[in-house]
N, C-alpha and C positions, 0 to 999 in steps of 0.2 A: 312368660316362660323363664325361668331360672334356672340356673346351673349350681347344684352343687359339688364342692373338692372335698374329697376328706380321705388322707392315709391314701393317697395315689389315687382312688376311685372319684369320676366323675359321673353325676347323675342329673338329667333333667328328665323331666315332664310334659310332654306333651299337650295338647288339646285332648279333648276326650280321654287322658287318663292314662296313655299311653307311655310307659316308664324307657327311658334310656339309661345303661348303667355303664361302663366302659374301664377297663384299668389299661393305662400304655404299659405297655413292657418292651423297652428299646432293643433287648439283648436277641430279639427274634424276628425275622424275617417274615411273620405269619399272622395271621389273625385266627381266634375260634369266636366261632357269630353263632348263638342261640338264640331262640325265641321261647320264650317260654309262656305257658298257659296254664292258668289259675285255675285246673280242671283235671279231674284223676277220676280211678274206676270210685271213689268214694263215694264219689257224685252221684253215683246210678242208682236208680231202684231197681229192683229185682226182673223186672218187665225189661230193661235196658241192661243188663249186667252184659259188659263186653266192648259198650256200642263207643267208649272215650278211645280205646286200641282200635279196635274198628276205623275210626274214623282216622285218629293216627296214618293207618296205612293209606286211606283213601287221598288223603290231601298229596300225595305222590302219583295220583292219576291222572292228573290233568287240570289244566288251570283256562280264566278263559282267552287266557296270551299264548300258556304252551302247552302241549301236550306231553304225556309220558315219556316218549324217548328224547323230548327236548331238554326237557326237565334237568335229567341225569345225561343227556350229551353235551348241554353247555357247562353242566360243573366239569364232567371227564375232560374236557377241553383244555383247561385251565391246571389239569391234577389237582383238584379240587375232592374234598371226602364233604359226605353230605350222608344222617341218616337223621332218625328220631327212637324217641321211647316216652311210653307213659307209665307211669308208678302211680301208686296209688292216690296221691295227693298235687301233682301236676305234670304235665305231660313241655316235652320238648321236642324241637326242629332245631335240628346242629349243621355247620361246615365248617373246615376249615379252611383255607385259603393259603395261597400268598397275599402277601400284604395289598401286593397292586390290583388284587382281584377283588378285596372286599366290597365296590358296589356291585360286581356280580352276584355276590352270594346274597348280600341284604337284598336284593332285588328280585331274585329267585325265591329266597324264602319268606318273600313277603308276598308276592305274589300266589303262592303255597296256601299261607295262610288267613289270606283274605278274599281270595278270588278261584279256590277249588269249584270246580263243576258238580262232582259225588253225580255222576252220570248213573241211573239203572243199571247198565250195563257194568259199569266199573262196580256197583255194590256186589252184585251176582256175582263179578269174576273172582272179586276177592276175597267175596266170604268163604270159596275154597281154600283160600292159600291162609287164612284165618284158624280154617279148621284144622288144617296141617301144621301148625305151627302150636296151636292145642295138642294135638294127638304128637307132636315131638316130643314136648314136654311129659304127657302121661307116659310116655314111654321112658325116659329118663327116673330114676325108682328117685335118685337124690330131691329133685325139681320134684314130686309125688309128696315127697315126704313132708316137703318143707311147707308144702300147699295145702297137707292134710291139717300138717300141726297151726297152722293159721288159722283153718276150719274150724277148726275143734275147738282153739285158746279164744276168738274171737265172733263163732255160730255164724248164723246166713242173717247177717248183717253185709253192708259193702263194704269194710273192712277186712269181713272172712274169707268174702266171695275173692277167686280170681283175676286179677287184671284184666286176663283173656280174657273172660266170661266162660262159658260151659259152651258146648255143642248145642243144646239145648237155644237155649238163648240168643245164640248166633244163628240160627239155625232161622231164628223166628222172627228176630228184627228185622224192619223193613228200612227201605230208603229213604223214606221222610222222616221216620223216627230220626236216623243216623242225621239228617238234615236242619230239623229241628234241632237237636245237640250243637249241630257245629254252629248253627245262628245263635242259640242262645247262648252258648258259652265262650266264641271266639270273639268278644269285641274287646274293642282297646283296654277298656279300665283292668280287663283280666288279663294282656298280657304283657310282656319285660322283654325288650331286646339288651341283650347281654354281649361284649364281646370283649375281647381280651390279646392284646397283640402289640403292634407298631402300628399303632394307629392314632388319628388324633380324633377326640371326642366331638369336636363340633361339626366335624366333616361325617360322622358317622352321624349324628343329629339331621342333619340335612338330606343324606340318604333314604335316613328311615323315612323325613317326614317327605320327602318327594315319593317314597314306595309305597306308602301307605295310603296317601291322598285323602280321597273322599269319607277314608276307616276312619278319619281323626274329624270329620265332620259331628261331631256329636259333643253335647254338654254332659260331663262326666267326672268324678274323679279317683285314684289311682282304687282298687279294691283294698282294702284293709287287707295282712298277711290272714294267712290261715294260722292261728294260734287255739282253735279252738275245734273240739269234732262234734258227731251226734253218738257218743255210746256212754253217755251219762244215767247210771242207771243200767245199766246191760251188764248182766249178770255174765263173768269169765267163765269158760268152758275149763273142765278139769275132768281129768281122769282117762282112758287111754283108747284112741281110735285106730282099725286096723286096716289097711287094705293089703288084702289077699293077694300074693302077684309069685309063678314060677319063677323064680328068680335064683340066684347064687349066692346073693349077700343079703344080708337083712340091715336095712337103713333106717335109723331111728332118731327122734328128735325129741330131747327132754328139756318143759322148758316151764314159762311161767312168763304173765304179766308183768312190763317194767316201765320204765321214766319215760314219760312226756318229753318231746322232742326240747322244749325249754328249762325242764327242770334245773336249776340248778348244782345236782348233785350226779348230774349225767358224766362230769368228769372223771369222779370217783370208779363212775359204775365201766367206765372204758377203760381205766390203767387197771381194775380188777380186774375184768375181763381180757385184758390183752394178758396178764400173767396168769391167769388159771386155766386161760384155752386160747390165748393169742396167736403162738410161736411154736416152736421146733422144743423151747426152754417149757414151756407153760409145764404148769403141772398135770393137764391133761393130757399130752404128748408123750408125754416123760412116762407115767404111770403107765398108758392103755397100749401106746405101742412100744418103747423106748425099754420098757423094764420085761413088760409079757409079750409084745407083739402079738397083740390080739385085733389091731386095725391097722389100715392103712392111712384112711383118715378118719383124723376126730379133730374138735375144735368146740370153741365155744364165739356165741355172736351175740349181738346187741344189736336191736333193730327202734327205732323212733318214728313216733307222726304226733300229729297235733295236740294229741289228747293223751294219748298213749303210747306203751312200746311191748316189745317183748324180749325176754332174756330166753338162751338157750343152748343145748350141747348139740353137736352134732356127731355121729360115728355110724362108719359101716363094717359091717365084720361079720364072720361065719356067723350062718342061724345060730349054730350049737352052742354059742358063744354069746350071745346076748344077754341073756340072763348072767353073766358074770361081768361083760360090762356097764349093764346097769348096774349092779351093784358098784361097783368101781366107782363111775361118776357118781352115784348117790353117796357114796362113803369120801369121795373128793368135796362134795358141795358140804357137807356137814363139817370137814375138816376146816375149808376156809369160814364157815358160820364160826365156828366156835374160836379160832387160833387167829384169824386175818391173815397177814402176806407174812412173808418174813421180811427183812431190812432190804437183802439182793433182789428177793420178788417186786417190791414196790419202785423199786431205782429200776430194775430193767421193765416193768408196767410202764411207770411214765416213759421210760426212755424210748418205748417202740410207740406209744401212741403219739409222742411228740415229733419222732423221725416220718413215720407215716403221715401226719399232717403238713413240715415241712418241704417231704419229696413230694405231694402229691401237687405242691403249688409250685415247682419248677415247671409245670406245664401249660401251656396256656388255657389247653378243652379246662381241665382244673379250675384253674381260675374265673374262668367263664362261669361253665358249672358253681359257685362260691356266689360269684354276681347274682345270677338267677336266683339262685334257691333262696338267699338271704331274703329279696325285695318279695319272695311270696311265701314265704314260711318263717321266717324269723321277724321279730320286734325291729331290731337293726343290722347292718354288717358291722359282725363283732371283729376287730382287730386281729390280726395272727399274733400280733406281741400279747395281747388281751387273754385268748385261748390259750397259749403257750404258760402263761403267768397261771390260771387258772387247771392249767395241768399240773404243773408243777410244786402247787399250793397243798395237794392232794397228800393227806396226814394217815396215818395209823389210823385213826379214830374216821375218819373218812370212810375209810375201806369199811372197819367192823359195820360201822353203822348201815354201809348200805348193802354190805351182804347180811347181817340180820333183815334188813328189810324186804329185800327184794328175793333172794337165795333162797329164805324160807315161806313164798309164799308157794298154795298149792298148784303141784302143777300138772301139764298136759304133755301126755307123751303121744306122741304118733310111728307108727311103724310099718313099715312097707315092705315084704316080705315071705318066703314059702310057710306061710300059718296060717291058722284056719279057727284059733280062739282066741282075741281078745283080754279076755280074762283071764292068759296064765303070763300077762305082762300086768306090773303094777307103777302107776306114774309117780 
């Protein structure tokens, strides 16, 4: 077992595969403790769409040391925060702490994640609270839209599909499915204990490997990052999908295929995006609410996975009104194809993608979060002076090129709202 230093972060390895990542931060009284697993709704086939969140929730019902209310009364104890989430490409168990608490939390969420029951009775209980938490979402028109236009850009692939899964699906998965999942996908080589605080590294090393015990019994090594998907070959959705819903605003999402979470022109594609729909300044703000007040919000996003990404606008606004703010965005995306940023545009692009990556690493979950994600989604953990330099490098000729590229390819619009034909919107 070796230790490696590099740029404040310390990393070992485990038996069986089992990664340790750790950054001290002296300036903080606290620690943020992740575990992270090399498992997302991706993973699922269509027979299973649902069952990675599913499971998610389950691991919070009982373990064979504590049970549920122990679970969340030994962290309440402490003032302790404990939750999780799973994304599409791997799923998390978070706390945070004070400092003198972090063997309770490593021990808690190790316990969590190697030694849950997933009782009958717990699958049953909570496939309702599964289903409510679907049916939140379907209710919320923005979370609809943004689910459509995934659907749509991406088909019923597990990419397209929901995190949640459908009612359907949920509906019909059993307990050993869900059981099956958590053995075959929680062992060591898949997952990363992450943490980030006033801590010292070797002492969290020792933690993990006394909490983990018998999980580290196995010949294994670490899983390779996901740099890599299955939709090679999978024809992009284009053209406009609707759902029908009484509603007050009509919510739409115009958008199109974009960069691979590694590309290297991803930085272009974030200081362009932060000035044409980032800010209060961008040109999308400016133009749709700022000059006509036709929204309250609009924006433009940039989303990344292994293989692929998507670019996109977002706005909600009177029905009566939509068909003038798509024109709007569609005569905004042509303008930056053709013209690029101006001088002010590109200096406050990078300047808000550089600010937002700086702030977001004064915090420890941050930093944590950085740990994980890198050791299962990225090649290496790239420097912040690394990223910062590679924002900053970001030319004229940068921006045109990958708004020709990406800007004009065709796209998918989704829309959620009191309508009833599809076809008198065009993507």
């Amino acid at each position: 077992m070796g230790t490696e230093r590099v740029h404040g972060v310390s990393r070992t390895v485990l038996p069986g595969g089992l990664r340790v990542v750790t950054e001290f931060l002296p300036a903080v009284r606290s620690v943020a403790l992740g575990i992270w697993v090399g498992v997302g709704s991706r993973d699922e086939d269509e027979a299973h769409a649902g069952a990675t969140h599913y499971l998610e929730h389950l691991l919070f019902k009982g373990t064979r040391r504590r049970t549920a209310l122990e679970l969340s009364s030994e962290m309440d104890a402490v003032g302790g925060e404990m939750n999780a989430f799973t994304a599409k490409e791997y799923t998390c168990y978070y706390a945070r702490v004070l400092d003198a608490d972090l063997p309770l939390a490593v021990d808690i969420l190790s316990d969590m994640v190697t030694s849950s029951l997933i009782t009958p009775k717990d699958v049953d209980a909570e496939r309702n609270v599964v289903l409510e938490e679907i049916a939140m979402n379907e209710d919320d028109p923005s979370d609809t839209v943004h689910e459509a236009f995934t659907a749509k850009l991406f088909g019923d692939t597990p990419l397209g599909r929901p995190i949640l899964g459908t009612t359907d699906s949920i509906n019909a998965i059993s307990r050993d499915q869900i059981f099956e999942h958590y053995q075959a996908r929680y062992t060591s080589e898949h997952l990363v204990v992450a943490a980030a605080g006033n801590l010292d590294h070797d002492t969290v090393v020792e933690l993990v490997r006394e909490a983990f015990g018998p999980a580290l019994d196995r010949a294994a090594e670490p899983a390779v990052p996901r740099l890599t998907g299955d939709s090679n070959g999978r024809a992009v959705g284009v053209g406009t999908t609707l759902v029908s819903r009484g509603i007050e605003q009509a919510n739409l999402v115009l958008g199109c295929e974009a960069l691979a979470r590694t590309d290297e022109r991803r930085f272009a594609l974030g200081v362009l995006n932060a000035a044409f729909g980032g800010g209060m300044s961008s040109r999308l703000f400016q133009e749709v609410r700022e000059k006509r007040g036709l929204a309250y919000s609009v924006y433009s996003f940039n989303g990344q996975h292994a293989d692929t990404g998507m670019w996109g606008i977002y706005v909600g606004c009177l029905p009566s009104k939509a068909d003038e703010v798509l024109a709007i965005c569609t005569d905004e995306i042509t303008r930056v194809v053709e013209g690029g940023l101006t001088k002010a545009e590109l200096i406050r692009g990078k300047g808000q993608v550089r600010g937002s990556i700086v702030l977001s690493l004064e915090d420890p979950s941050s930093r944590m979060s950085r740990l994980g994600k890198s050791e299962l989604v990225y090649p290496r953990l790239e420097p912040v002076e690394e990223v910062l330099a590679a924002i900053d490098s970001v030319s004229h000729d940068d921006i045109r090129a990958i708004a020709a590229d990406i800007l004009t390819r065709p796209k998918t619009l989704a829309v959620v709202g009191p309508f009833d034909d599809a076809s008198a919107f065009q993507a």
